[in-house]
C-alpha positions, -999 to +999 in steps of 0.1 A: +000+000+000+029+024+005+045+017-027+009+024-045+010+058-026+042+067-036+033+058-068-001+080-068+020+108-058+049+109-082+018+102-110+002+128-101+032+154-100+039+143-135+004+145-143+007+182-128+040+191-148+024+183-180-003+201-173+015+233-173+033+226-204+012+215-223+000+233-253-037+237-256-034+237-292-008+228-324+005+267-334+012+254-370-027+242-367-038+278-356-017+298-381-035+280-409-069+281-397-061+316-399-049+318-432-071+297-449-102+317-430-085+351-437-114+371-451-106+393-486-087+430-478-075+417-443-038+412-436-026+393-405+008+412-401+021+402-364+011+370-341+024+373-312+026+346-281+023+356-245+017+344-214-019+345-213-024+338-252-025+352-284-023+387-303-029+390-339-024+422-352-032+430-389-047+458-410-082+459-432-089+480-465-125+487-455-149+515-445-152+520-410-183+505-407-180+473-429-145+461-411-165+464-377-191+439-390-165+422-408-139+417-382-171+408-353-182+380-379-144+371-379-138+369-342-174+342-340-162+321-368-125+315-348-145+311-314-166+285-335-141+272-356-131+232-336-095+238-342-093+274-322-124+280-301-116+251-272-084+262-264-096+298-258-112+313-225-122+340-251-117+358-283-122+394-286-118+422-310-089+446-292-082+468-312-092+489-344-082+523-352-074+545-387-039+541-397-021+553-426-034+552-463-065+546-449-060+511-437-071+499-407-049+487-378-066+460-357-064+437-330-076+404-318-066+389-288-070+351-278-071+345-240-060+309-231-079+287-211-065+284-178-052+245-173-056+233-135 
């Protein structure tokens, strides 16, 4: 019986460890469900990793008006898509402001799911 303890304690401090390192998703799988779901006139310039997830940072050639709806439609269809969505505690629309020859700069950030 001690030998089973031990044995249920180093298991579950390895169980622990991987845990924490493991990756809630494949990156490679996530970079081209965004490229293959890109809508037309938006450019994914920067993805960046952090701590607490994901930034992608791009611009859009469209009125004001059309790359909100646009870009809201774009966020639901990664937070529905099966190869994103689950390993995200959300998805939200960041960032989107007028930049230079009239593209516009946004932001979506990907918050990860916290792993016990």
């Amino acid at each position: 019986e001690r030998m089973e303890n031990e044995y249920a304690a180093e298991a579950a401090k390895i169980d622990g460890a991987y845990a924490i390192i493991k990756t809630p998703f494949v990156i490679s799988e996530f970079v081209g469900t965004v490229g293959r779901t890109l809508p037309p006139k938006m450019v994914v310039e920067v993805i960046e990793w952090g701590d607490n997830g994901l930034v992608v940072r791009g611009t859009l050639r469209e009125t004001s008006e059309k790359a909100s709806l646009l870009l809201g439609r774009y966020v639901k269809q990664l937070h529905d898509d099966p190869k994103v969505g689950p390993g995200f505690r959300s998805i939200v629309l960041s960032g989107l402001e007028r930049g230079k020859d009239d593209a516009l700069s946004f932001e979506i950030t990907f918050h990860l799911r916290e792993h016990p």
